[in-house]
C-alpha positions as CSV (number, residue, x, y, z in Angstrom):
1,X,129.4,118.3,79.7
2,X,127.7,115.2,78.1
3,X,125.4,113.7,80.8
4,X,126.1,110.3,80.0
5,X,129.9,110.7,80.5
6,X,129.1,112.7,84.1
7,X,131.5,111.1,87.2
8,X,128.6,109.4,89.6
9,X,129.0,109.3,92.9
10,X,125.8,106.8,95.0
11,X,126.0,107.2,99.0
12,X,124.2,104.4,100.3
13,X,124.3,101.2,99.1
14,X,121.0,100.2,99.8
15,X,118.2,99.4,97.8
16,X,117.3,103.1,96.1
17,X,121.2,103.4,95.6
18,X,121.5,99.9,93.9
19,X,118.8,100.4,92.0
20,X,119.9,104.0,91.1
21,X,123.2,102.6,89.8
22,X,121.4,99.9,87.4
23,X,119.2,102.4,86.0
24,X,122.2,104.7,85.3
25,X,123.7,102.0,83.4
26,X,120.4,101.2,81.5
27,X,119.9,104.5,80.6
28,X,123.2,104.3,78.8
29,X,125.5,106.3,81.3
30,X,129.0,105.3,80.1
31,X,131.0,107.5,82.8
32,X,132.3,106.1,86.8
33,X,129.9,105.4,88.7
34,X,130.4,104.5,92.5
35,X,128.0,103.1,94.5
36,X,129.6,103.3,98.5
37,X,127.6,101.6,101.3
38,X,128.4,101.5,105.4
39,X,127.4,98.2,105.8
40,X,129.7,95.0,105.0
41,X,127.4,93.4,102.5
42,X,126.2,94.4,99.2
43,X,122.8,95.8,98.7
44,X,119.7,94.0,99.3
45,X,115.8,94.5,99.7
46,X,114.9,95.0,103.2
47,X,111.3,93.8,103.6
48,X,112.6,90.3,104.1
49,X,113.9,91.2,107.2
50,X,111.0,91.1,108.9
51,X,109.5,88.4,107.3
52,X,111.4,85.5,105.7
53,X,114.6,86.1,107.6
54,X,112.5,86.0,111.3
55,X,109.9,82.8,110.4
56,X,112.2,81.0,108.7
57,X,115.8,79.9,111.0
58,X,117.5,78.8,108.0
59,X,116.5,81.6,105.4
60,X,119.8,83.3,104.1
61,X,120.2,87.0,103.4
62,X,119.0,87.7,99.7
63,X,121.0,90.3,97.5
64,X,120.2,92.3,94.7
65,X,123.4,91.1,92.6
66,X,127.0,89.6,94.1
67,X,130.0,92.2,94.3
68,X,131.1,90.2,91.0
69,X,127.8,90.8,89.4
70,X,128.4,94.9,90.4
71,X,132.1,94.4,88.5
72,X,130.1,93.4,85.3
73,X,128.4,96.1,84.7
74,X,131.0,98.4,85.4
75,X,129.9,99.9,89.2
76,X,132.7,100.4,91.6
77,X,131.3,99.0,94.7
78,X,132.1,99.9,98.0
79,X,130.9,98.3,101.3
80,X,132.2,98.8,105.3
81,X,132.9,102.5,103.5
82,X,131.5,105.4,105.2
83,X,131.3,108.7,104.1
84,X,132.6,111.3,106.3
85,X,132.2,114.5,104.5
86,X,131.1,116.4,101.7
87,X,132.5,119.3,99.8
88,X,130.0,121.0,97.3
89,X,132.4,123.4,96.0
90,X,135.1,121.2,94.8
91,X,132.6,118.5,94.1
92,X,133.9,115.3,96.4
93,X,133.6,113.4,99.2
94,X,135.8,112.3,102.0
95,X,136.0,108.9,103.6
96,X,136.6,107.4,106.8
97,X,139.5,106.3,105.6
98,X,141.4,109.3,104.6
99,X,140.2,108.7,100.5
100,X,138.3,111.3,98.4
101,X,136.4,110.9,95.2
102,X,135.7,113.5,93.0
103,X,132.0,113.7,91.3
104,X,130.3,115.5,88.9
105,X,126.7,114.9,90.1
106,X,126.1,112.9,93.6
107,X,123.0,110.8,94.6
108,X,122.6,111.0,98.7
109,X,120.7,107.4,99.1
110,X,122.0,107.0,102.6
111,X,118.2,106.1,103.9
112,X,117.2,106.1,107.9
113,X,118.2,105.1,111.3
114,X,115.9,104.2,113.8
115,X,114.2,106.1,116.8
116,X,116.0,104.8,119.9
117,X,114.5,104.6,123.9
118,X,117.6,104.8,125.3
119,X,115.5,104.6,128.7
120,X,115.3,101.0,128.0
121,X,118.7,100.4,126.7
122,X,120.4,101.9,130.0
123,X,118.0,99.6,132.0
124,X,119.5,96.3,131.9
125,X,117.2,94.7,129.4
126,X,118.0,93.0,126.0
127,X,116.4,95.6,123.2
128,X,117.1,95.0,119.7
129,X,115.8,97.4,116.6
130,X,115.7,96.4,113.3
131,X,117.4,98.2,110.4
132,X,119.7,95.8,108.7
133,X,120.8,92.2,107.9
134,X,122.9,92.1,111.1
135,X,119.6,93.1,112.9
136,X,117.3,90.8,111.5
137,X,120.3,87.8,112.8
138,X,120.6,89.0,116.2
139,X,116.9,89.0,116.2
140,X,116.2,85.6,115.3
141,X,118.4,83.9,117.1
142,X,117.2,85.5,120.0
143,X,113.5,84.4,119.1
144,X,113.7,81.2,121.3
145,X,109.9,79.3,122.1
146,X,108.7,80.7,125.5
147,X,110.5,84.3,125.2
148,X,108.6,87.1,126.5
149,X,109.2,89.8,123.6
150,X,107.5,93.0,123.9
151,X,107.3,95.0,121.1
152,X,107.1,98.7,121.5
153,X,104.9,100.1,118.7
154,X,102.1,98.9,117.0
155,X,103.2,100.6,113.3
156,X,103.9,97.9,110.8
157,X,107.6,96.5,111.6
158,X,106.6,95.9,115.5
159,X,102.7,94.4,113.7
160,X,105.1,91.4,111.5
161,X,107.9,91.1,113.7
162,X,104.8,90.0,116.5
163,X,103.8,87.9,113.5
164,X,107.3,86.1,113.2
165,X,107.6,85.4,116.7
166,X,104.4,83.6,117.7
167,X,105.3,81.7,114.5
168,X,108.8,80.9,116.5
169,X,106.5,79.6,119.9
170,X,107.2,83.3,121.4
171,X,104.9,84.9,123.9
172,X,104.5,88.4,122.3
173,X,103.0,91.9,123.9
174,X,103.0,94.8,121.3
175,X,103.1,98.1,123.2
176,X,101.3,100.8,121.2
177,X,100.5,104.9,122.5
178,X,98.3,105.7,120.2
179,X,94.6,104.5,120.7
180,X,94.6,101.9,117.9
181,X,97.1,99.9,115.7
182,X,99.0,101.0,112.3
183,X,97.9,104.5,113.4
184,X,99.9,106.3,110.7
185,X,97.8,104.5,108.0
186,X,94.6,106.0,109.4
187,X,91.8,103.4,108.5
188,X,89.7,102.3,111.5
189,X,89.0,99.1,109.5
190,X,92.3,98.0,108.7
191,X,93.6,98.8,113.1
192,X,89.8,97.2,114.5
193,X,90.8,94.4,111.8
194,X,94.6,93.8,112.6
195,X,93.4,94.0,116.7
196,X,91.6,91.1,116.2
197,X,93.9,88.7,114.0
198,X,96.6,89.1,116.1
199,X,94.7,88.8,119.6
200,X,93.0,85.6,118.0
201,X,96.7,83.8,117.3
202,X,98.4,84.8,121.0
203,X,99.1,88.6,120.9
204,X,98.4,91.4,123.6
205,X,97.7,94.1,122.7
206,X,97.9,97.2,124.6
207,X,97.2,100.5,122.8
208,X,97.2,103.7,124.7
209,X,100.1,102.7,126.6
210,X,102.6,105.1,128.1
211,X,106.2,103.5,129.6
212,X,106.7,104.3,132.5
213,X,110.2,102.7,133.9
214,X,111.5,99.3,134.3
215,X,111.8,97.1,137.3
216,X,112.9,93.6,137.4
217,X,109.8,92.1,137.1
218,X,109.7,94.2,133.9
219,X,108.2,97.0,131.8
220,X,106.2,99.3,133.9
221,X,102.8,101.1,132.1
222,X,101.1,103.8,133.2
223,X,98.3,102.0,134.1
224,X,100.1,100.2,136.5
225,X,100.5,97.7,134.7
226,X,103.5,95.4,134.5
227,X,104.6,93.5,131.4
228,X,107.1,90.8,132.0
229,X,109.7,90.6,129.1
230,X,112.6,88.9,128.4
231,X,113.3,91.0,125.1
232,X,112.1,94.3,124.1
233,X,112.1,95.2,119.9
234,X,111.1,99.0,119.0
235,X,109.8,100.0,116.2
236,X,109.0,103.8,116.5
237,X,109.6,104.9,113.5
238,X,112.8,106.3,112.0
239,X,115.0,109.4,111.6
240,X,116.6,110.7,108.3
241,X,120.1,110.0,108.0
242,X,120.8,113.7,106.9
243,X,124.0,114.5,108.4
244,X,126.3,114.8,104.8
245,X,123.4,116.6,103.4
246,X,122.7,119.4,106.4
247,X,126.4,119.7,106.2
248,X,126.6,120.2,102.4
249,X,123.9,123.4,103.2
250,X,120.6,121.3,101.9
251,X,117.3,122.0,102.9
252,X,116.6,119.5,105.1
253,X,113.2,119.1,107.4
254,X,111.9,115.9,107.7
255,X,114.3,114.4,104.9
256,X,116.2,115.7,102.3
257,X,113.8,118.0,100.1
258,X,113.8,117.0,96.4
259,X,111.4,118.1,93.2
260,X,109.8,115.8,90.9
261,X,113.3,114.7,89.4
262,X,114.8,114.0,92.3
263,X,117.0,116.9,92.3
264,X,117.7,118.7,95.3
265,X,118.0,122.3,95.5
266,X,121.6,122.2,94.8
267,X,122.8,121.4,91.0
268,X,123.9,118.6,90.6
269,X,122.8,117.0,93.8
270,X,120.2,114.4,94.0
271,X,118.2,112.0,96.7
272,X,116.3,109.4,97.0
273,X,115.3,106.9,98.7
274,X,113.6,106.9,102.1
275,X,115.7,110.0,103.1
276,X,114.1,111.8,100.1
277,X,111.4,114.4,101.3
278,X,108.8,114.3,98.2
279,X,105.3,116.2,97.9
280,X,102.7,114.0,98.3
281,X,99.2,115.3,96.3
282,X,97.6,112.1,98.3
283,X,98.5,113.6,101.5
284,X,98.6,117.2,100.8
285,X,101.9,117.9,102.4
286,X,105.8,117.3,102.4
287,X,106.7,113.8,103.7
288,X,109.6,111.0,103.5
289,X,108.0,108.0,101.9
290,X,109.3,104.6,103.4
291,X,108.8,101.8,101.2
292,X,110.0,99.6,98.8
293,X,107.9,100.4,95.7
294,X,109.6,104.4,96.2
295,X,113.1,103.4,97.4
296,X,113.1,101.3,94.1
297,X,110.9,103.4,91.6
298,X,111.9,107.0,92.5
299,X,115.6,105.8,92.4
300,X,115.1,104.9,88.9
301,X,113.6,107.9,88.1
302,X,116.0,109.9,89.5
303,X,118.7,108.1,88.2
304,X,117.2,108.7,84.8
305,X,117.1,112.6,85.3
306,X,120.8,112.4,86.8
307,X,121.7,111.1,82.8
308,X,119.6,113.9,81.1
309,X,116.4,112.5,81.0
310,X,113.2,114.1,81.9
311,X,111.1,112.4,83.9
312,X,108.7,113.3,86.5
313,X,107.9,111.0,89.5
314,X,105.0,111.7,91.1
315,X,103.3,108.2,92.2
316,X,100.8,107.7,95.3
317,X,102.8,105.7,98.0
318,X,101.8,101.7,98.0
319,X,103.5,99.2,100.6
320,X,102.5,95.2,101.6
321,X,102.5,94.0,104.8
322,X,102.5,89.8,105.1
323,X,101.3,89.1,109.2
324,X,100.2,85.4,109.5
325,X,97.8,84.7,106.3
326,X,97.0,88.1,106.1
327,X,97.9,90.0,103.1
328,X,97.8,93.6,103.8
329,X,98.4,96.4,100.7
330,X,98.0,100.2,101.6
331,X,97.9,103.0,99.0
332,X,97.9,106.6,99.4
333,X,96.8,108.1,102.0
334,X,93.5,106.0,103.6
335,X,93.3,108.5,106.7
336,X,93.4,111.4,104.6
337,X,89.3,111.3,104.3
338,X,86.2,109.6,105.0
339,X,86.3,105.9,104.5
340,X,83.9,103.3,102.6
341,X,84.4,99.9,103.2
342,X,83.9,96.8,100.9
343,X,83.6,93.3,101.7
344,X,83.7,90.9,104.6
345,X,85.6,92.6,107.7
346,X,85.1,90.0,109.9
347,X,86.0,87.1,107.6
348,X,89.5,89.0,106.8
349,X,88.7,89.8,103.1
350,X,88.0,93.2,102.3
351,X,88.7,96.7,100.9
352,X,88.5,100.6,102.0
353,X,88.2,103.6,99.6
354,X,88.9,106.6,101.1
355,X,87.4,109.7,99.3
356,X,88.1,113.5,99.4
357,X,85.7,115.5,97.1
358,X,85.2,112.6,95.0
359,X,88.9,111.5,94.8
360,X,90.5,108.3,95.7
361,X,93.1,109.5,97.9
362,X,93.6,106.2,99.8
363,X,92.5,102.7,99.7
364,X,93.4,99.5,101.8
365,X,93.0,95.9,100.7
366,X,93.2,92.5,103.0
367,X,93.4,89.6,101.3
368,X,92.1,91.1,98.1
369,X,95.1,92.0,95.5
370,X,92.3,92.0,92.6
371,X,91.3,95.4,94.4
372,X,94.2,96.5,94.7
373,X,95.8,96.2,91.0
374,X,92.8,98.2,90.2
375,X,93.1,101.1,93.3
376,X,96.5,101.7,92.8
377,X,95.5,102.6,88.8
378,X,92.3,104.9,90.6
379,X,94.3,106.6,93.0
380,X,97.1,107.5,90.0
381,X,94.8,109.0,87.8
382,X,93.6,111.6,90.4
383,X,89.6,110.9,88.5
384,X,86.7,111.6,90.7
385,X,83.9,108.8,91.1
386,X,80.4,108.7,92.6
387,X,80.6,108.1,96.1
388,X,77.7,105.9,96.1
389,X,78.7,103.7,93.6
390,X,82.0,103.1,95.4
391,X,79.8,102.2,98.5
392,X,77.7,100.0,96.3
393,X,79.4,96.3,97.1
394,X,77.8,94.9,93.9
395,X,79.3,98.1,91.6
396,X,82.8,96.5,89.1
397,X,85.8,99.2,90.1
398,X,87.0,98.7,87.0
399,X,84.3,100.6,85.8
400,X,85.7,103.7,87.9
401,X,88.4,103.6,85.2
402,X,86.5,103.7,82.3
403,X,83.7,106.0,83.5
């Protein structure tokens, strides 16, 4: 069968199925292509949900194109459509509604849910998460001057959602169990650095902190300590949302398990997305990678593979973080080794190499993009440097590159 004529079936409708679909069509794909989403609106970027959409009360949702703007290019798009079930032998799906449609090959973009503590939801106290545009509404409106919001975990959704809401006149605790902040980045520059920018505009922090129960008076530690809240946001993390795939017989372990092309070990069947589980040379080890750079750039690549192309995507993870001036970028893996540490800490302008036998396999940068344009370059080439010239504040990274 001639790839570019191939029936394309997207489930998700977020932003590594959107993307997917545009890339099928720039690739030249010239067969149906369905794009099918649970949510009621069309697909957007979600990063401004914890930023623009919390700081600002009048911002308004922004999408990647209008349903009418999907119609132009040909992609059948579906929203409020979930998909129930998948049959791999006769190749199609079932929805809620009754419906099937047939597919040659079938992209599985259906992304993550969040980690609940349904302990605090049965307790009588308001608890929002924050996922989607709906979310990120319910949330600001509910970010009234003088609120008491907690914010269980100190990762970096619960780290700009504290952000937003001393912007919005909030008293804010962030609740974190392990030892320091952002722990699953791993650079004790970056958590001593974020401690102290947010406890210097308003924030408490308490790391090491275990729940415990809830009274009236509010959220118990095990301290014995008691923080009074008047709205609780968690941000623990997230779980794959892997049910079509375990139940089309995928391997599935922390996410859906996919190769370089995004091809899972089914034919025919792809993922991507945050619910893709990729190798990761930076971090030595399977993993899911949430982000926008991957949920947009291994969706392209994927898509491109879907059409006959051969293309390999195999990119060191990079994400931004925006909390009150600070701008925080993150690649690879900056716990992975020892770490070397550039600039002014203290002044909130600085970088972090991390190195494992002369490899960059992490880096972190704080108000220094410069670094950053340059690290993410380093850390894709996978070229050993000296180790004291990367300590040496007065040695150029770009010559890293060249040497």
């Amino acid at each position: 069968m001639d790839p570019s004529r191939t029936r394309i079936v997207i489930v998700g409708a977020g932003q590594a199925g959107a993307r997917a679909a545009e890339a099928l069509r720039a690739a030249g794909h010239r067969g149906s292509i369905s794009l099918l989403g649970e949510e009621q609106h069309p697909p957007y970027e979600r990063p401004q949900l914890s930023k623009a959409m919390l700081t600002n009360a009048s911002e308004e949702p922004r999408f990647i194109r209008n349903s009418q703007d999907w119609a132009a290019i040909d992609i059948k798009l579906s929203t409020s459509t979930p998909t129930v079930a998948v049959d791999v032998n006769r190749r199609a799906i079932g929805l809620s509604d009754g419906r099937e449609i047939s597919f040659d090959r079938l992209l599985l973009a259906t992304g993550t849910r969040p980690r609940r503590l349904r302990d605090l939801e049965n307790c009588g106290l308001r608890v929002c998460y924050l996922r989607c545009i709906d979310d990120a509404l319910e949330l600001r409106r509910n970010l009234a001057p003088g609120t008491k919001v907690v914010l269980v975990g100190g990762g970096v959704i619960g780290l700009e959602v504290a952000s937003a809401a001393i912007a919005r006149g909030c008293d804010v605790t962030v609740l974190e169990k392990a030892d320091r902040l952002l722990p699953q980045v791993g650079s004790p520059a970056l958590s001593g650095y974020l401690r102290r920018l947010h406890s210097d505009r308003g924030v408490a922090i308490c790391c090491n902190a275990t729940i415990m129960g809830v009274t009236a008076k509010g959220i118990e530690l095990a301290d014995g300590k008691t923080v009074p809240t008047d709205l609780v946001v968690v941000g623990v993390g997230v779980e794959p949302a892997a049910d079509l795939a375990r139940q089309a017989g995928l391997a599935v372990d922390q996410g859906i398990r996919v190769g370089p092309s995004g091809m899972t070990d089914i034919d025919g069947i792809y993922a991507a997305g945050d619910v893709a589980e990729q190798w990761s040379g930076w971090h030595g080890r399977w993993m899911r990678v949430e982000n926008w750079a991957n949920a947009q750039n291994q969706a392209i690549a994927t898509a491109r593979n879907m059409v006959g192309q051969d293309v390999s995507y195999e990119v060191p993870p990079w994400f931004w973080s925006d909390q009150f001036d600070a701008n925080i970028q993150v690649i690879g893996h900056p716990g992975g080794a020892d770490e070397i540490v550039r600039g002014d800490v203290e002044r909130g302008r600085f970088t972090t190499i991390s190195l494992r036998d002369g490899e960059v396999v992490g880096a972190v940068t704080v108000n220094s993009q410069k670094d950053m344009a340059l690290l993410r370059r380093l850390a894709a080439s996978r070229k050993r440097v000296n180790p004291s010239d990367i300590a040496n504040p007065a040695f150029d990274l770009k010559q890293a590159l060249t040497s």
